[in-house]
TILUMGU-821793 format. One line per 8 residues: number of its first residue (from 1); for each residue x, y, z of C-alpha. Coordinates in nm, 3 decimals, decimal comma. Layout:
! residues N
NUM> X:Y:Z | ...;
! end
This chain:
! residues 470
1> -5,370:6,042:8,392 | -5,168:6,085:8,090 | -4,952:5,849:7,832 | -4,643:5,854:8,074 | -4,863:5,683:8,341 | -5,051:5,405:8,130 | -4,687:5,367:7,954 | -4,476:5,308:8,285;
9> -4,782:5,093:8,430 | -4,774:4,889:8,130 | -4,380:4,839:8,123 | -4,421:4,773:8,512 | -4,665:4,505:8,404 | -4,475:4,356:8,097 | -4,214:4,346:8,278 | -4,290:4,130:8,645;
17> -4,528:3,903:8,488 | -4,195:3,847:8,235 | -4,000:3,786:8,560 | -4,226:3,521:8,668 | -4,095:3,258:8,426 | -3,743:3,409:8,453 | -3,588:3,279:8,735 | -3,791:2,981:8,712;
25> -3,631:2,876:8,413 | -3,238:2,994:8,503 | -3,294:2,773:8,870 | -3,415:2,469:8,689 | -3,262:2,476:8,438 | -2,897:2,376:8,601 | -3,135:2,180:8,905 | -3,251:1,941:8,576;
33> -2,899:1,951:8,429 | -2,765:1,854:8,796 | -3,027:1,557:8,835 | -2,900:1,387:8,495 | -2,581:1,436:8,577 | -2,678:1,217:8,905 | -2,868:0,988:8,671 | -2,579:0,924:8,463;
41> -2,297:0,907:8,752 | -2,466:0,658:8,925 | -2,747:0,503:8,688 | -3,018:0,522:8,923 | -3,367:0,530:8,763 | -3,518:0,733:9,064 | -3,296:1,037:8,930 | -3,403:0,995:8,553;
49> -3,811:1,010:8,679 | -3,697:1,354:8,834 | -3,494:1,448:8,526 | -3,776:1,400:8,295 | -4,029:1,490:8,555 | -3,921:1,798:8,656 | -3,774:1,895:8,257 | -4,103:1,880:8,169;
57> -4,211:2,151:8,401 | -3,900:2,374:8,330 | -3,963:2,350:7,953 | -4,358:2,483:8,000 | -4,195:2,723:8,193 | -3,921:2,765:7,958 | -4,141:2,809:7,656 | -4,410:3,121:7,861;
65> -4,064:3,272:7,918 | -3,961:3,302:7,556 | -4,324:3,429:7,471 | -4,363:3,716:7,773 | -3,989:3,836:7,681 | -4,048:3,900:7,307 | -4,330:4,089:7,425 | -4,129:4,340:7,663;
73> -3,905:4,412:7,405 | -4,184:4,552:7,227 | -4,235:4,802:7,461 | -3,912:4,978:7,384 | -4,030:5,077:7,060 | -4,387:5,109:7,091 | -4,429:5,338:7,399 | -4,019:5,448:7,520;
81> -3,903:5,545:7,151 | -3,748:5,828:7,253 | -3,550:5,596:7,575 | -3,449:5,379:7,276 | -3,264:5,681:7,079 | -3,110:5,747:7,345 | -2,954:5,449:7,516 | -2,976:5,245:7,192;
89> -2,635:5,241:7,086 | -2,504:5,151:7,455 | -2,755:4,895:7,423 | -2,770:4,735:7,118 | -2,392:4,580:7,182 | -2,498:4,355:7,524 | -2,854:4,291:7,407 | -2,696:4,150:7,077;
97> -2,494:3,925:7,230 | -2,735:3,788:7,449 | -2,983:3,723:7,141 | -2,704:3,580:6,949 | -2,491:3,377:7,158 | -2,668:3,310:7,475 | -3,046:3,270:7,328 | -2,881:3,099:7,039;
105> -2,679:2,856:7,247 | -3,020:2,826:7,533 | -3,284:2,748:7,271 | -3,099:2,541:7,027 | -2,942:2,272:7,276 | -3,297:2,269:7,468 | -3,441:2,150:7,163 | -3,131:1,899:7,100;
113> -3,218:1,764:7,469 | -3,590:1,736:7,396 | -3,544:1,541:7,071 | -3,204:1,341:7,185 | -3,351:1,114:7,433 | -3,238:0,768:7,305 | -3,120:0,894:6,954 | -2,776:1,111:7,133;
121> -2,500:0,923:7,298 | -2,550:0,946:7,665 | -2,268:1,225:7,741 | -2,349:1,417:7,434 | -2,748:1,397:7,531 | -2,620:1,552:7,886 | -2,401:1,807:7,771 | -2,685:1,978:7,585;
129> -2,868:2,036:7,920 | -2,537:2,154:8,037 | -2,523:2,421:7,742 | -2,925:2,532:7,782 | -2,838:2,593:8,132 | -2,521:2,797:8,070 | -2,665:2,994:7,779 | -2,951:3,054:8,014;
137> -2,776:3,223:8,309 | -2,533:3,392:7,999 | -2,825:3,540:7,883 | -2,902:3,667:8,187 | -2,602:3,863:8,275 | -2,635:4,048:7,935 | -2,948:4,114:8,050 | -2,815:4,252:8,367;
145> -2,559:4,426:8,208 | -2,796:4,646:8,031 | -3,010:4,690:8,277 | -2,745:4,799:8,510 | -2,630:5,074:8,303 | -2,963:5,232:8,376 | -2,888:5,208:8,741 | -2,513:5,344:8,692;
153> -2,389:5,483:8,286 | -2,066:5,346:8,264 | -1,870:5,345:7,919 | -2,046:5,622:7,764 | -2,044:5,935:7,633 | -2,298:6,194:7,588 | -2,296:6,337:7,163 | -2,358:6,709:7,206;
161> -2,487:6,722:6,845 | -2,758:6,425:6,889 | -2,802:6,365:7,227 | -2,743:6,045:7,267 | -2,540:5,826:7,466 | -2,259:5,629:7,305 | -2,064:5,309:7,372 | -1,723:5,410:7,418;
169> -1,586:5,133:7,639 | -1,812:4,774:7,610 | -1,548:4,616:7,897 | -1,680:4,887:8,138 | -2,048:4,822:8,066 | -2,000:4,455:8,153 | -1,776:4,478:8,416 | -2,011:4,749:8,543;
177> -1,993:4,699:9,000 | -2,399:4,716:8,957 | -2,372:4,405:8,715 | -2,081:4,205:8,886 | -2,336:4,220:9,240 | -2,699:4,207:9,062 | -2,609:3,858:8,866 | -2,521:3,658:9,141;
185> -2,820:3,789:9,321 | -3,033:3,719:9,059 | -2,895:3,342:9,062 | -2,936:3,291:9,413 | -3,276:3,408:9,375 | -3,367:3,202:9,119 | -3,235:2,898:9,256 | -3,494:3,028:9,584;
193> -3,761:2,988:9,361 | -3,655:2,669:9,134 | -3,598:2,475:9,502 | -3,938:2,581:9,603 | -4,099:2,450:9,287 | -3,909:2,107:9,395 | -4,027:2,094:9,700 | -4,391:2,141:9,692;
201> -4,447:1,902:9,432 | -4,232:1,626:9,594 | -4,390:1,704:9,914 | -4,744:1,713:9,750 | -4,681:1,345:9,666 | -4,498:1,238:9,975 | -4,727:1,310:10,158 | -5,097:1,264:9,932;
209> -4,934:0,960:9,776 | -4,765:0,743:10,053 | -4,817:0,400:9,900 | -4,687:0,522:9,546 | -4,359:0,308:9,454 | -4,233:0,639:9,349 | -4,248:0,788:9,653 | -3,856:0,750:9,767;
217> -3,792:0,962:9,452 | -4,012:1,238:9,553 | -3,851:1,213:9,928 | -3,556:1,232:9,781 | -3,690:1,580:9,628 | -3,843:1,760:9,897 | -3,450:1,662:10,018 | -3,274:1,813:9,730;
225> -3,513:2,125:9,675 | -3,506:2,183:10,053 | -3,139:2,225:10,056 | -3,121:2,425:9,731 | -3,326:2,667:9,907 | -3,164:2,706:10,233 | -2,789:2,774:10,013 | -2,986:3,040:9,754;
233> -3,126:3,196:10,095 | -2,807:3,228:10,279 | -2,693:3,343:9,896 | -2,927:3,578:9,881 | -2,841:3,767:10,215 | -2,458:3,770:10,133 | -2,518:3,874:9,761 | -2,801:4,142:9,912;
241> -2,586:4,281:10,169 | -2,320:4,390:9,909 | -2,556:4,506:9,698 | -2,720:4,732:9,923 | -2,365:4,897:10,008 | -2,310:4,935:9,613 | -2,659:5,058:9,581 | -2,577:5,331:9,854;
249> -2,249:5,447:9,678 | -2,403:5,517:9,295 | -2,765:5,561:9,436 | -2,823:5,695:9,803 | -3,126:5,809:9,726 | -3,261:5,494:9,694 | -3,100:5,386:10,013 | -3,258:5,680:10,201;
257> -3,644:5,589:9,998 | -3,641:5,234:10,156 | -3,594:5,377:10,470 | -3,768:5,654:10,407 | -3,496:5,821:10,594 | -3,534:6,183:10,571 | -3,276:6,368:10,722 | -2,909:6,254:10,754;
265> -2,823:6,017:11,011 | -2,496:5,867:11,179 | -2,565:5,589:11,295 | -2,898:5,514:11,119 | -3,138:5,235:11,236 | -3,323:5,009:11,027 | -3,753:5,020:11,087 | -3,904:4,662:11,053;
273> -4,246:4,862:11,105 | -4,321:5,203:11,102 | -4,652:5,327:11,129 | -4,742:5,692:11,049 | -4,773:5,930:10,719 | -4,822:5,749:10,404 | -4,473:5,876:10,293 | -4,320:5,824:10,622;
281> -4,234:6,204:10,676 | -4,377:6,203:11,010 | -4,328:5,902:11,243 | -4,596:5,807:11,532 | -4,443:5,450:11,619 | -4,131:5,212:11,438 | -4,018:4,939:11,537 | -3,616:4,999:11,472;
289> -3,325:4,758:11,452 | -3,014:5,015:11,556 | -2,721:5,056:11,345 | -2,852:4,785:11,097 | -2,887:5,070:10,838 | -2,556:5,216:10,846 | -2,406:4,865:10,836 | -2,669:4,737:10,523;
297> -2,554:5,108:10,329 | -2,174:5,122:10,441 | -2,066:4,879:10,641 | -1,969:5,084:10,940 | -2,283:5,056:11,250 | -2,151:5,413:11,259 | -2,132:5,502:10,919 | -2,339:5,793:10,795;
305> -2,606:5,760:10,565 | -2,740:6,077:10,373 | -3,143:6,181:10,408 | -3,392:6,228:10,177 | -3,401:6,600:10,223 | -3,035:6,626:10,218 | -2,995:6,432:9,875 | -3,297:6,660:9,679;
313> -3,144:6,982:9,779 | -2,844:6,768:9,655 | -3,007:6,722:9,352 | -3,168:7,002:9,285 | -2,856:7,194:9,257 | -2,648:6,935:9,018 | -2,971:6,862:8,788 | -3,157:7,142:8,778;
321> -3,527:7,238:9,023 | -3,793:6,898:9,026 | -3,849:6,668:9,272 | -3,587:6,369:9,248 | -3,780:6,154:9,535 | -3,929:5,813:9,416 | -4,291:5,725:9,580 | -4,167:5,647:9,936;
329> -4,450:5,417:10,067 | -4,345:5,195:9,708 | -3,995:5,178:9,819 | -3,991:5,126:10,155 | -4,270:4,842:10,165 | -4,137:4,683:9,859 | -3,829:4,672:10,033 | -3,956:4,434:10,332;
337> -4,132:4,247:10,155 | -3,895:4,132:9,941 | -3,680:4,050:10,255 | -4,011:3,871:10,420 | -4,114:3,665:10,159 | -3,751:3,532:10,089 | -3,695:3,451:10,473 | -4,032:3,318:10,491;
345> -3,959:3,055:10,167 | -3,615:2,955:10,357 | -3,802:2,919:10,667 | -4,039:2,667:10,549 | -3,728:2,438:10,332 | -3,591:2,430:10,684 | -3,952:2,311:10,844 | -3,959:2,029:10,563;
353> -3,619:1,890:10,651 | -3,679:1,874:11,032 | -3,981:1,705:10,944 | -3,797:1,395:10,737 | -3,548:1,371:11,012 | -3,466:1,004:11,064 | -3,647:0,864:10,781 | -3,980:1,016:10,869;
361> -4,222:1,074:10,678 | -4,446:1,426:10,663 | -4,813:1,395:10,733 | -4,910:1,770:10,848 | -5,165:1,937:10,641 | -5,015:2,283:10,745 | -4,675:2,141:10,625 | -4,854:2,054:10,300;
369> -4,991:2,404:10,268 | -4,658:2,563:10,378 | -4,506:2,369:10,118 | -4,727:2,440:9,825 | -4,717:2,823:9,887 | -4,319:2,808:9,916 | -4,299:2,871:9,473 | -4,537:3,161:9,541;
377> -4,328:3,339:9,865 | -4,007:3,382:9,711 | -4,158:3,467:9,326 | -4,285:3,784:9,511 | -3,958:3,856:9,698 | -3,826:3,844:9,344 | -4,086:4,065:9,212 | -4,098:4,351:9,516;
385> -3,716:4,340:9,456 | -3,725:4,476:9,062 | -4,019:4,689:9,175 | -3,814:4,858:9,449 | -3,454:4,833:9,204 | -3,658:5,017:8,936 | -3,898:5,216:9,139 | -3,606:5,338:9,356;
393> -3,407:5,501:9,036 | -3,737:5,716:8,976 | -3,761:6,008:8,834 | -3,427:5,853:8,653 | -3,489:5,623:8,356 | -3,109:5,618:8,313 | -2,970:5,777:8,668 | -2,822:6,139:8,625;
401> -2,857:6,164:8,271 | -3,243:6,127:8,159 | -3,572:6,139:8,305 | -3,877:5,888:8,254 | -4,067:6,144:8,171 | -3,862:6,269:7,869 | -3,795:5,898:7,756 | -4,173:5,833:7,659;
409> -4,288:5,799:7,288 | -4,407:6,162:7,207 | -4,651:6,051:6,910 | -4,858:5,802:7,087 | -5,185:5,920:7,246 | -5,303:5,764:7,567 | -5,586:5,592:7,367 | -5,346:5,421:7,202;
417> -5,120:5,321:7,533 | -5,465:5,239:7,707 | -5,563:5,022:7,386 | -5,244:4,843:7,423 | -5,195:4,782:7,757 | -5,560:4,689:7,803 | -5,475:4,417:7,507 | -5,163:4,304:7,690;
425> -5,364:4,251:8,012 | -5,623:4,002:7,921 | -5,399:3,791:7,730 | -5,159:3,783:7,990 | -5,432:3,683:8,212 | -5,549:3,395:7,955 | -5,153:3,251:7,981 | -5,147:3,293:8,291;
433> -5,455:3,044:8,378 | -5,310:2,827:8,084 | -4,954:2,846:8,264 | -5,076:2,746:8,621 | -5,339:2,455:8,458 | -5,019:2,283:8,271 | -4,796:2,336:8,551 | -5,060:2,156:8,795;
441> -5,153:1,884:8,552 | -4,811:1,801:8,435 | -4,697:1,771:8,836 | -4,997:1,618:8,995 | -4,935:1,340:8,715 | -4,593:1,218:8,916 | -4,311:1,113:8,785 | -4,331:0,892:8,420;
449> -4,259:0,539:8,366 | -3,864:0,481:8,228 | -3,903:0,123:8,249 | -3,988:0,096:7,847 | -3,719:0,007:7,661 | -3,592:0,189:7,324 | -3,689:0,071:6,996 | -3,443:-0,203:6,880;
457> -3,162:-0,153:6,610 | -3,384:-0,375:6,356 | -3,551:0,000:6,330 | -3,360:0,222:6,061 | -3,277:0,482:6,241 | -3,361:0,738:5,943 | -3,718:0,645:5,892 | -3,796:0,695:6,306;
465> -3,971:1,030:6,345 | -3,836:1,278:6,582 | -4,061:1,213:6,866 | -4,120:1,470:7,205 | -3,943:1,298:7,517 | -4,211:1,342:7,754;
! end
């Protein structure tokens, strides 16, 4: 074990307990933003409860989110310095704009909506949601943007007299095909997990708290969430299917790793199970859908798509001798679960509507239990699905032009890596038990009370303290 490995494990880290709170906050965000927008089209005070109730979760969400990012950015300068020098000026232009416009135009109308309850007019109050939720999913396509250069340098060129890569077209980076696909994957999958969030705590009350005069409202959000979920899954699949044929055409390598496809095949078949070597090199039994690989990489059944083998001589002879193969058994399991877990989160939405069919109410405890573990299924399809998108570029850290290894800080000692990442560790750990203890207070508490009425006019306005909403 050297630096490199305790410096990629602790980016890896960083990096999906970061994407726990990520899509989190870009689903609910718009799915609170949507509720007030009910509230106020129609007045009803079941939707306000589920504005405020639910806000409440997004912004302890929202607020873990801020904290964990800061913290990944870190890692760029503390253990990737030499990554930074050379992809810095590439991107420094989208991650500016995202910190300046998007996180600027997120975090200052959330805090307008937190303070504006009954102190902004009514439209104005709902437009701020409306601009924390854009900003949001703005920030996240800058994001994307970035991270999709990685996956295919666009608008660059390569200085022969410092080595690094520079910005020579900004349109191309954003417009990159990797970027134009990933985002509205990313969405759908966010909106997978925001839905499930809605509908295991409305279902934990429907169905704990029958007699509660609340409970039409939280009916009405196993409903909504339940729905959400099915649309982001069938989202998913069509965003995931392009995707994979993009993915194919700038990275067949990675194609071939979650296959573990080694030699070149016309038509290729996809494996829902193989069992044999740990890097699938030799096969003793699969279980194969036919063509489905060919059709997922080019959209031909027939289509060809290139082997492992086949790609590294590739390789070899454009970059130079090494082994350009990621970890196979990483990829290819990775792969299916992120698939299973998804399917397995839609699967159960579509178990909860059947089972309010007609006005019934749920009463199964293994519908209860399904429900409360659909947050968790599609949080690790999102997280095997960055683990395979950034475990599939290896040995790339930026495809075809630099190597992990040579993007790794050169003057820091794995003492000081093992020092930091054993730091990181154990106080992500301690906000991650704080996270999951507010989150389960804050929803086994129900919806609030919006029967109190706002202080009068005899009040001067200018002397009332700014007071928390919730």
């Amino acid at each position: 074990m050297d630096a490199l490995d305790v410096a990629r494990w602790q980016f890896g880290v960083t990096t999906v307990y970061h994407f726990l709170f990520v899509p989190l906050t870009i689903g609910l965000s718009v799915l609170v933003a949507i509720l007030q927008t009910m509230w106020h089209r129609t007045g009803n005070e079941r939707y306000l409860k589920l504005t405020k109730f639910y806000g409440k979760l997004f912004l302890i969400n929202f607020a873990m989110g801020v904290v964990t990012g800061i913290v990944q950015e870190f890692q760029f300068g503390m253990n990737w310095s030499d990554y930074s020098r050379f992809v810095g000026d590439v991107f420094g232009a989208p991650l500016a704009i995202e910190a300046l416009v998007a996180f600027f135009l997120e975090s200052t109308f959330i805090g307008l909506w937190i303070f504006g309850w009954d102190r902004l007019p009514k439209r104005a109050h709902l437009a701020s949601i409306w601009a924390a939720a854009i900003g949001t999913n703005l920030s996240a396509y800058f994001i994307l943007a970035a991270n999709s250069f990685m996956q295919n340098p666009v608008g660059y060129r390569i200085n022969p007299d410092s080595g690094r890569a520079e910005l020579t077209d900004f349109p191309a980076v954003l417009t990159n095909k990797v970027a134009l696909v990933t985002f509205p994957h990313t969405l759908a999958g966010s909106f997978l997990v925001a839905g499930s969030l809605i509908v295991a705590v409305g279902l934990w009350h429907v169905i704990r708290n029958r007699d509660s005069a609340d409970t039409g409202a939280y009916r009405f959000a196993t409903k909504f969430g339940s729905w959400v979920v099915l649309v982001a899954s069938a989202a998913v699949l069509f965003t995931g299917d392009i995707q994979g044929k993009i993915m194919t055409d700038v990275q067949p390598m990675k194609m071939a790793a979650a296959e573990g496809l080694y030699t070149t095949e016309s038509p290729a078949s996809f494996s829902v199970l193989t069992i044999g070597s740990l890097d699938g090199s030799r096969e003793v039994f699969a279980l194969k859908i036919p063509y489905l690989l060919s059709y997922l990489g080019t959209g031909d059944p027939h289509g060809t798509v290139h082997g492992i083998n086949d790609l590294q001589a590739q390789y070899a002879t454009q970059y130079g001798a090494g082994s350009y193969t990621p970890i196979i058994p990483v990829t290819y399991w990775s792969f299916r679960f992120m698939i299973a877990f998804g399917m397995a989160a839609g699967a159960i939405a579509l178990l909860v509507l059947w089972s309010q069919r007609k006005g019934r109410t749920p009463s199964s405890r293994w519908l209860l239990r399904a429900g409360l573990a659909m947050p968790v299924l599609p949080l690790l399809a999102n997280s095997f699905g960055w683990i395979f998108t950034e475990m599939g570029r290896q040995p790339w850290i930026v495809f075809g032009e630099m190597l992990t290894r040579n993007g790794v800080s050169r003057s820091v000692s794995l003492a000081e890596v093992l020092t930091s990442f054993t730091a990181f560790t154990l106080i992500y750990a301690t906000l991650a038990v704080i996270e999951v203890k507010l989150l389960l207070r804050y929803a086994k508490a129900g919806v609030p009370d919006v029967s109190e009425q706002p202080p009068t006019d005899d009040t001067d306005d200018a002397e009332r303290p700014l007071a928390f909403a919730y």
